[in-house]
TORZATOR-402968 format. One record per residue (C-alpha): chain; x, y, z. Coordinates in nm, 2 decimals, padded with zeros to 4 digits. Example, Ala and Ser with C-alpha at 12.3 -4.5 7.8 and 13.67 -1.06 7.14 Angstrom:
BEGIN
r chain:A	c1:01.23	c2:-00.45	c3:00.78
r chain:A	c1:01.37	c2:-00.11	c3:00.71
# end
This chain:
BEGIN
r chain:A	c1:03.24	c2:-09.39	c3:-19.18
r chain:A	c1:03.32	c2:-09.73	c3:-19.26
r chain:A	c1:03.66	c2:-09.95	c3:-19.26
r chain:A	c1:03.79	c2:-10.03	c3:-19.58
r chain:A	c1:03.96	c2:-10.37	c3:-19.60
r chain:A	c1:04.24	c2:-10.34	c3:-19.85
r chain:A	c1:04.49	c2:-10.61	c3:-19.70
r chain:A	c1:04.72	c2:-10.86	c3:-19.91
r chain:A	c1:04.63	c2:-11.22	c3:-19.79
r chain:A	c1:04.98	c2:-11.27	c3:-19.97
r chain:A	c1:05.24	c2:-11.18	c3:-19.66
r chain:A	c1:05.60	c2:-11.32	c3:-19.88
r chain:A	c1:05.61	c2:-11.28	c3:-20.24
r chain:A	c1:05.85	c2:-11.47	c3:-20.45
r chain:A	c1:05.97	c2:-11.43	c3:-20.76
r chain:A	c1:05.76	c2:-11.55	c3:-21.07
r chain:A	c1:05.90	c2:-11.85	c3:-21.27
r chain:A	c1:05.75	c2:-12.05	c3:-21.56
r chain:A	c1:05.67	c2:-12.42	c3:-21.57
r chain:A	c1:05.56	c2:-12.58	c3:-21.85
r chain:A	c1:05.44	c2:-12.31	c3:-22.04
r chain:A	c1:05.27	c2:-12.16	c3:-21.72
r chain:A	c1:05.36	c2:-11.85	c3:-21.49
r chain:A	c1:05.40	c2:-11.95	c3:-21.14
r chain:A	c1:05.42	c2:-11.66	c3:-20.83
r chain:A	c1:05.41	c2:-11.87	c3:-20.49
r chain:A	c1:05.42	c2:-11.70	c3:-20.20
r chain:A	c1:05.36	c2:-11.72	c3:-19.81
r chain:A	c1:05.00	c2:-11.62	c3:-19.74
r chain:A	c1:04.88	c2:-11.49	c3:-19.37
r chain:A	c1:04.64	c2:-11.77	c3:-19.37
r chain:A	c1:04.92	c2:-12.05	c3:-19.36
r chain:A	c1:05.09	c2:-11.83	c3:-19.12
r chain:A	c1:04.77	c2:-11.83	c3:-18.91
r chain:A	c1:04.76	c2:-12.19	c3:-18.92
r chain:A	c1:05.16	c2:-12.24	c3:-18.78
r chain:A	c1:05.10	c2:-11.99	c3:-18.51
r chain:A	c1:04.80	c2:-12.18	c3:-18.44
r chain:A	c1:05.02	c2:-12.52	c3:-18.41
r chain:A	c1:05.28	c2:-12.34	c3:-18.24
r chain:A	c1:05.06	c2:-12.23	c3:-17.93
r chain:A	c1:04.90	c2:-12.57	c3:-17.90
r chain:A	c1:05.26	c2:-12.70	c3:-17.91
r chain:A	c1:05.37	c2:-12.44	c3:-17.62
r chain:A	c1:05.09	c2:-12.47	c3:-17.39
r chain:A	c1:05.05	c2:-12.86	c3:-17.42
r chain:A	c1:05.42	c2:-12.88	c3:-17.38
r chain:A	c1:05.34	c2:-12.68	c3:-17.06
r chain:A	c1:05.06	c2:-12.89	c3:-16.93
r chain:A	c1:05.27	c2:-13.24	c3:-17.01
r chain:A	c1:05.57	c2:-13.06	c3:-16.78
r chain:A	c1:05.30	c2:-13.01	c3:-16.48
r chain:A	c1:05.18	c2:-13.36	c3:-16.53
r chain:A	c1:04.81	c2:-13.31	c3:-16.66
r chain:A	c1:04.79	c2:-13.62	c3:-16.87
r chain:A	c1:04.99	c2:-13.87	c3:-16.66
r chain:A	c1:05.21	c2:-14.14	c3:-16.81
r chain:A	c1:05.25	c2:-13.95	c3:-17.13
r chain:A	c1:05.62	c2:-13.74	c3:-17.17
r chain:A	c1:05.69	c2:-13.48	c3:-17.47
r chain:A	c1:05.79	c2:-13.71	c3:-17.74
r chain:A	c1:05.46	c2:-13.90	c3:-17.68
r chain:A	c1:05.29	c2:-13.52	c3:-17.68
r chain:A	c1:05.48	c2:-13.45	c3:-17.99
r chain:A	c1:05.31	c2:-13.79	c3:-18.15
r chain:A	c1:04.92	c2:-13.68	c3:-18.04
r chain:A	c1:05.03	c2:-13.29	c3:-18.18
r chain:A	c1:05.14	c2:-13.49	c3:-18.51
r chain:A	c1:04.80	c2:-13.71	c3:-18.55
r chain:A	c1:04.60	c2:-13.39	c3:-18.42
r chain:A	c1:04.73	c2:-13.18	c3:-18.73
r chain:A	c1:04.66	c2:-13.47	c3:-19.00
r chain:A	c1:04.31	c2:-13.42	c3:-18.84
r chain:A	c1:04.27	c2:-13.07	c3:-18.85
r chain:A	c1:04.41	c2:-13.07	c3:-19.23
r chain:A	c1:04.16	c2:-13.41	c3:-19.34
r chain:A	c1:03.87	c2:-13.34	c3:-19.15
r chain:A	c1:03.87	c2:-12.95	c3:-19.20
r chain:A	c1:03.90	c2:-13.02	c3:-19.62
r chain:A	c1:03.67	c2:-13.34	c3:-19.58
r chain:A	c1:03.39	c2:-13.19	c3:-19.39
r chain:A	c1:03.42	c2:-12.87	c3:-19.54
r chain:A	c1:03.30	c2:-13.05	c3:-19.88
r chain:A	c1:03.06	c2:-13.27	c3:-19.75
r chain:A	c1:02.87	c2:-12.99	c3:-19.58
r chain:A	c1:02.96	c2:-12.71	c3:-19.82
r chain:A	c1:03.00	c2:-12.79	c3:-20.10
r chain:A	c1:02.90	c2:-13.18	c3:-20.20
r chain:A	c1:02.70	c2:-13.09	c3:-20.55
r chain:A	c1:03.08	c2:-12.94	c3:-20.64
r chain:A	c1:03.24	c2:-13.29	c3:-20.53
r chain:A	c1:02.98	c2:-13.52	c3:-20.71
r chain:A	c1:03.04	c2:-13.35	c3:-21.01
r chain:A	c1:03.39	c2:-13.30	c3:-21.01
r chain:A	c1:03.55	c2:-13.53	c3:-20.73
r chain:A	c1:03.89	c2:-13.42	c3:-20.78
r chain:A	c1:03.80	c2:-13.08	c3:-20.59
r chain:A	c1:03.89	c2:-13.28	c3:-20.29
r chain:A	c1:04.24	c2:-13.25	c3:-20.31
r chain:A	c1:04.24	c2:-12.86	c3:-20.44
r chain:A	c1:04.31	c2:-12.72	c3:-20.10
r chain:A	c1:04.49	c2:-12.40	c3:-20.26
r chain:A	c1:04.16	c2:-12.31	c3:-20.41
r chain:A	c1:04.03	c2:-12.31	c3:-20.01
r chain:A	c1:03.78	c2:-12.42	c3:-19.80
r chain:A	c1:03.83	c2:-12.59	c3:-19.45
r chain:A	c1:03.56	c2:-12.65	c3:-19.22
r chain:A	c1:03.56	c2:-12.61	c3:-18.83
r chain:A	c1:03.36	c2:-12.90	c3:-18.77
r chain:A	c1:03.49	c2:-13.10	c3:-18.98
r chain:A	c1:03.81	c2:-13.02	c3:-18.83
r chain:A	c1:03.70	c2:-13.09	c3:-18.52
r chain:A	c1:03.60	c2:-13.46	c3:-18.63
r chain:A	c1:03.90	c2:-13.56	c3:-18.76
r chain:A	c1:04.08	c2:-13.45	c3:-18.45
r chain:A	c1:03.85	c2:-13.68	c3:-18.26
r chain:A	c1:03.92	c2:-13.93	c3:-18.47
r chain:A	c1:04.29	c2:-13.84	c3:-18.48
r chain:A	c1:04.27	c2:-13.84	c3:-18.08
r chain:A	c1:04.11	c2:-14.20	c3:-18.02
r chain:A	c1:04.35	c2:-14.35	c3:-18.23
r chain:A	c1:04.65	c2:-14.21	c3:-18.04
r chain:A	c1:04.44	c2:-14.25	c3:-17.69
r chain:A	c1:04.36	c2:-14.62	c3:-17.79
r chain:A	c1:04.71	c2:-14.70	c3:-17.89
r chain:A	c1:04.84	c2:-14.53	c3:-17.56
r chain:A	c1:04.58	c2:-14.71	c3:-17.37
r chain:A	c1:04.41	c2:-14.38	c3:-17.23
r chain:A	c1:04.07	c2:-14.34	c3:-17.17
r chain:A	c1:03.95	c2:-14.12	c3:-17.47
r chain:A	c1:03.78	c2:-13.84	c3:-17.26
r chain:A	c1:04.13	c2:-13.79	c3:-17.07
r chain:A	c1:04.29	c2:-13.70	c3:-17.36
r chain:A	c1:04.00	c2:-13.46	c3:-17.50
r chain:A	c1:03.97	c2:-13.31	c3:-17.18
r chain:A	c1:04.37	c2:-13.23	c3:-17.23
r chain:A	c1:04.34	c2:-13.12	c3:-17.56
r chain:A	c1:04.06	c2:-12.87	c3:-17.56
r chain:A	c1:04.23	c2:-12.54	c3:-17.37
r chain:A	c1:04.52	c2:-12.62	c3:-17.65
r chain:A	c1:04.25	c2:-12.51	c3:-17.97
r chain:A	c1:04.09	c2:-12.15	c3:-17.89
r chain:A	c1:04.40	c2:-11.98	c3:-17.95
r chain:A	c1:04.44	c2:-12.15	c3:-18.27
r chain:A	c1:04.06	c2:-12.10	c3:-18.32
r chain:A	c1:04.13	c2:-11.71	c3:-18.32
r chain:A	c1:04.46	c2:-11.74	c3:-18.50
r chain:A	c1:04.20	c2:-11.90	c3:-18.79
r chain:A	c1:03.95	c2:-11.63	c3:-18.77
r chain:A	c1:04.22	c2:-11.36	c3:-18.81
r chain:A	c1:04.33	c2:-11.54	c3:-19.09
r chain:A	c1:03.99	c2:-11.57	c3:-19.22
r chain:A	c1:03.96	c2:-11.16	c3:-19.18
r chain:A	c1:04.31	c2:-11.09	c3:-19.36
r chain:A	c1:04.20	c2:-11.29	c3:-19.69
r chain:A	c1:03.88	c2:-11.10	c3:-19.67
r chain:A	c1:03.69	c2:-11.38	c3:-19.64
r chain:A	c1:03.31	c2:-11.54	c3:-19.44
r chain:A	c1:03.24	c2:-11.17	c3:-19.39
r chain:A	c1:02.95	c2:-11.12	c3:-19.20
r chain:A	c1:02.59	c2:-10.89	c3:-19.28
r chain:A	c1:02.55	c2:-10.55	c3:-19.40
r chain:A	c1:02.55	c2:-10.32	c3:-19.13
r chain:A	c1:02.62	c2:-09.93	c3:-19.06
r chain:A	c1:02.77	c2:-09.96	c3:-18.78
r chain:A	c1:03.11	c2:-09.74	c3:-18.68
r chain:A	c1:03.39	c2:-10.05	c3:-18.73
r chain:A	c1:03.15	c2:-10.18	c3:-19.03
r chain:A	c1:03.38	c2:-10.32	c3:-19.30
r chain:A	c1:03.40	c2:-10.32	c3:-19.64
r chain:A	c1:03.53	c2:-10.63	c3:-19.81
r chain:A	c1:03.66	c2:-10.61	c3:-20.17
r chain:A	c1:03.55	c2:-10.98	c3:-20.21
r chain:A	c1:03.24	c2:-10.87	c3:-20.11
r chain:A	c1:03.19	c2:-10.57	c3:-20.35
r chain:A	c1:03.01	c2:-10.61	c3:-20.74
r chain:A	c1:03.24	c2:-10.72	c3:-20.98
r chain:A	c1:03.28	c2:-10.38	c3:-21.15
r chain:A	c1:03.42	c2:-10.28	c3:-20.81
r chain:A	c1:03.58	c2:-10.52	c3:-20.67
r chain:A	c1:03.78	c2:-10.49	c3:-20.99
r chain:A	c1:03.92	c2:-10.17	c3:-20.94
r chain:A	c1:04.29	c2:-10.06	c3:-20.77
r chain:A	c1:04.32	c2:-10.00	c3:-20.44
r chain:A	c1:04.37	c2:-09.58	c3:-20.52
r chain:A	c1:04.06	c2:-09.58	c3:-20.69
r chain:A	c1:03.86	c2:-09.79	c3:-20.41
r chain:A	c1:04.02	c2:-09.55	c3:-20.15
r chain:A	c1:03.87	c2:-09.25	c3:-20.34
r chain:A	c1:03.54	c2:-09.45	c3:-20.38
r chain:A	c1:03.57	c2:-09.48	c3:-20.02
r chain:A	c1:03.66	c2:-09.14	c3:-19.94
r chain:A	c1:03.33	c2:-09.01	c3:-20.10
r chain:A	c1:03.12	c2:-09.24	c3:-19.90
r chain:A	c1:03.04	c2:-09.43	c3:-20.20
r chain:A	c1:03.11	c2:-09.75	c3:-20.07
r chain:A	c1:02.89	c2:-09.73	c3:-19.77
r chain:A	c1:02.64	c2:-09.96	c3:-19.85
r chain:A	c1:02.83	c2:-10.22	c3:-19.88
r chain:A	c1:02.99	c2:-10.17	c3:-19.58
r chain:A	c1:02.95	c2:-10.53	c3:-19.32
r chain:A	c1:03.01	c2:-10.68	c3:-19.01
r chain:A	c1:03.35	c2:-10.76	c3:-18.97
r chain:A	c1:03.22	c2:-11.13	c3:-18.80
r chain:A	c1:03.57	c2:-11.33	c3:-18.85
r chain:A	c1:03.71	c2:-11.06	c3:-18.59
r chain:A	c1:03.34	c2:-11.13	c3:-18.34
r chain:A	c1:03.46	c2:-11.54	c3:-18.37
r chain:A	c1:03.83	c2:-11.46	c3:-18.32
r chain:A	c1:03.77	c2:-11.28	c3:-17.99
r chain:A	c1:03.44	c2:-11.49	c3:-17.89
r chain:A	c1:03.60	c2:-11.82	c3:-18.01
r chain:A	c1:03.97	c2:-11.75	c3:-17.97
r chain:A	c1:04.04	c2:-11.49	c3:-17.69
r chain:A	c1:03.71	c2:-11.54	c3:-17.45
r chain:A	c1:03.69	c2:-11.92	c3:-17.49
r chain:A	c1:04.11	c2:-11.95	c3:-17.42
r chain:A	c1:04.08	c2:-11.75	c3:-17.10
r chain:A	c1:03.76	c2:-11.94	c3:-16.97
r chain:A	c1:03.92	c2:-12.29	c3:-17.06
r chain:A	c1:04.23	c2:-12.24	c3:-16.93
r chain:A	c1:04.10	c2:-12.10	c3:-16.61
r chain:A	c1:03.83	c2:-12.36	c3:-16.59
r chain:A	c1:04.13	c2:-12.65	c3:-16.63
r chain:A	c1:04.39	c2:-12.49	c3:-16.39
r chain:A	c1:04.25	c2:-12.72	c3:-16.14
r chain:A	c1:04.19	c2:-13.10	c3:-16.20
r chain:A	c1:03.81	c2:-13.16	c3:-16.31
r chain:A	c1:03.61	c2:-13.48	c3:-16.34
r chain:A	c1:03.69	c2:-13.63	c3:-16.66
r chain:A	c1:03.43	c2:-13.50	c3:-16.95
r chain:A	c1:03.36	c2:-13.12	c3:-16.77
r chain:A	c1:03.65	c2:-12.97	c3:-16.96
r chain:A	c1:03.62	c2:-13.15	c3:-17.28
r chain:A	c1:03.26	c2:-13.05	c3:-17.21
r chain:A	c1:03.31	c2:-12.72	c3:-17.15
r chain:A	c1:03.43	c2:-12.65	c3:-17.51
r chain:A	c1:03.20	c2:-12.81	c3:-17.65
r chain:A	c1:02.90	c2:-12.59	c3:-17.52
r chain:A	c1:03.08	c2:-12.24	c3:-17.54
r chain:A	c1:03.20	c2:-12.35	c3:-17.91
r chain:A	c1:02.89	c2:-12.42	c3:-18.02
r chain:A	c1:02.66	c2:-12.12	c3:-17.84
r chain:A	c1:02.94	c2:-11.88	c3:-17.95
r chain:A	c1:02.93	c2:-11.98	c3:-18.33
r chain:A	c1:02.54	c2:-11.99	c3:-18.31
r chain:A	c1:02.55	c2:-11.64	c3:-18.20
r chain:A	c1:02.79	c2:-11.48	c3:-18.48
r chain:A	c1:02.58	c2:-11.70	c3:-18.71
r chain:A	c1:02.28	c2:-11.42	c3:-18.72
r chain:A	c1:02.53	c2:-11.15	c3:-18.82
r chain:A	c1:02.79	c2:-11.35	c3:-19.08
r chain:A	c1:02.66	c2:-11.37	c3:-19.45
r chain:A	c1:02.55	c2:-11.71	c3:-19.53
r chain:A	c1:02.75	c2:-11.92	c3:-19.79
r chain:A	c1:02.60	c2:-11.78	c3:-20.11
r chain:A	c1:02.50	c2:-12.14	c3:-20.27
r chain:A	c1:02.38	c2:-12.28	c3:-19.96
r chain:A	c1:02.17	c2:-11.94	c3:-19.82
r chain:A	c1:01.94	c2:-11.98	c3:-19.50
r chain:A	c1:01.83	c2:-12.35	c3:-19.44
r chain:A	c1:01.49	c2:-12.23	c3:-19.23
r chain:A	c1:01.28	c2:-12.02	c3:-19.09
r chain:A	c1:01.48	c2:-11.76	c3:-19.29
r chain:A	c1:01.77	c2:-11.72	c3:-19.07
r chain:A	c1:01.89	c2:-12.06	c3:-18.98
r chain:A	c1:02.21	c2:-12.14	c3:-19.15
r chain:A	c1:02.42	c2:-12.46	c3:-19.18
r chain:A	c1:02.66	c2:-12.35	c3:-18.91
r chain:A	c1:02.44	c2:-12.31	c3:-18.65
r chain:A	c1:02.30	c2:-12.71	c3:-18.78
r chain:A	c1:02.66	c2:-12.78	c3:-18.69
r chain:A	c1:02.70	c2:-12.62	c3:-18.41
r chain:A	c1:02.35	c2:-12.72	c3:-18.19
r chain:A	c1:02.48	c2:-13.07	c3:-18.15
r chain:A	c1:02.79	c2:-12.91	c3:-18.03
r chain:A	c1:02.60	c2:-12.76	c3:-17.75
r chain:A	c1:02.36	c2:-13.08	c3:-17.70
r chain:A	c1:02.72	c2:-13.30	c3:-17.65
r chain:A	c1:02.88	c2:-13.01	c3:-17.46
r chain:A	c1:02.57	c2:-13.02	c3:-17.19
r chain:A	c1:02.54	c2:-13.39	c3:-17.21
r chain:A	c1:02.92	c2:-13.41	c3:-17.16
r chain:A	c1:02.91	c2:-13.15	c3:-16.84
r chain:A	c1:02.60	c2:-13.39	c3:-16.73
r chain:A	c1:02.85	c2:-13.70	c3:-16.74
r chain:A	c1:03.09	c2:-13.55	c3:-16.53
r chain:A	c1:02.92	c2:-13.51	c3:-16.21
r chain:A	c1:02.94	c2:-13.89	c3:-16.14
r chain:A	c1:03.31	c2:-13.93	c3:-16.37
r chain:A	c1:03.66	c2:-13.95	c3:-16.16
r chain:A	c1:03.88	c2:-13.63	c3:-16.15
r chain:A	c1:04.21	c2:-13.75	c3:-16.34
r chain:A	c1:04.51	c2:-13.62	c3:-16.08
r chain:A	c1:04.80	c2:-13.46	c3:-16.20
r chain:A	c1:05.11	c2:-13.73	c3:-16.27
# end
């Protein structure tokens, strides 16, 4: 039998109050508590790689600095890119969605633009070669990357294809409305019967947290224990990123107003993510005639 996803995305409830004629509840949801943790073990290993001298001339406060103009990135680029490539129709007809981040939507790859950009800004005022400070960066993300996808997975969100297999998952954002509607007892006994079967799915955010979080942090951080030539690590990332979400791509639902883009399976994250590979390879190419940085 299927899993039945009944979790509160909401982790700290506060007390309602009402402003200007409206009820307000806010509360602490896992999802912003996926995103400190996230922060927090970027913080704690970069902190650790500064102390053993991996990106030479550059002490904690300066660390603390790229960490600061890292987040704006992650927060801009995730929000910007996620409506440009997800949801632009919504934007050109109403461009004040761009600033609605409680209604969600963040995109990786976006994300991961606007930490580049973040990054050569800080590397050019620091007068560091760009590729220095990506290739110190990138065994900082996975964790964080995973910390997302469980976030992703609590909130019951980009669940991934129907499937009947024994940790299938059903989602109640991903039953029919008359369902989804219904209490938690009354799903339980739905689910009890077997009723809910076939809409039971792959539970793909908890695929990306291990592929893109757990596998990718252990092979990054072993890859960068020793000093490489500048690009392989940066490199590195790059290529296991993108053939990772490729692969969970053929088992995660597509977004419902975008659907398959070709060929009746390709989808706009693998679009994404094949230049990721192409730069990743290209990057791992460079590297074979780059200098190896040393330790400071």
């Amino acid at each position: 039998m299927s899993l039945l996803h009944l979790v509160d995305p909401i982790a700290l409830q506060s007390p309602a109050f009402e402003l200007a004629g409206r009820t307000f509840q806010p509360g602490v949801h896992w999802y912003g508590l996926m995103y400190a943790l996230a922060f927090l073990s970027a913080w704690l290993l970069g902190r650790s790689r500064i102390r053993a001298g991996r990106l030479p001339g550059v002490d904690e406060a300066g660390f603390g600095d790229l960490m600061f103009y890292g987040m704006l990135g992650v927060v801009l680029g995730g929000r910007i890119g996620y409506v440009l490539f997800y949801s632009f129709g919504d934007f050109l007809a109403n461009p004040l969605m761009l600033v609605k981040v409680w209604e969600g939507g963040m995109s990786f790859h976006g994300g991961l633009l606007g930490v580049l950009v973040a990054s050569w800004l800080w590397s050019r005022q620091r007068r560091l070669h760009f590729m220095d400070t990506m290739d110190f960066v990138a065994p900082l993300v996975p964790l964080g990357l995973g910390f997302g996808r469980i976030g992703n997975w609590i909130g019951g969100e980009l669940w991934g294809k129907p499937t009947d297999l024994p940790w299938a998952t059903v989602f109640r954002s991903a039953l029919p409305q008359d369902l989804a509607y219904l209490d938690d007892a009354a799903l339980r006994a739905l689910h009890q019967a077997g009723q809910l079967e076939p809409y039971a799915r792959h539970p793909s955010q908890l695929y990306q947290a291990f592929l893109e979080g757990v596998a990718m942090f252990a092979l990054l951080w072993w890859f960068s224990t020793r000093p490489r030539p500048r690009y392989a690590v940066a490199g590195m990332f790059a290529l296991l990123y993108g053939a990772f979400r490729f692969l969970v791509e053929f088992v995660r639902e597509p977004d419902a107003h975008i659907g398959y883009l070709a060929f009746g399976w390709l989808t706009m994250g693998q679009v994404l993510s094949t230049p990721l590979v192409l730069l990743g390879l290209y990057w791992l190419w460079r590297s074979r005639r780059s200098p190896t940085l040393q330790p400071g």
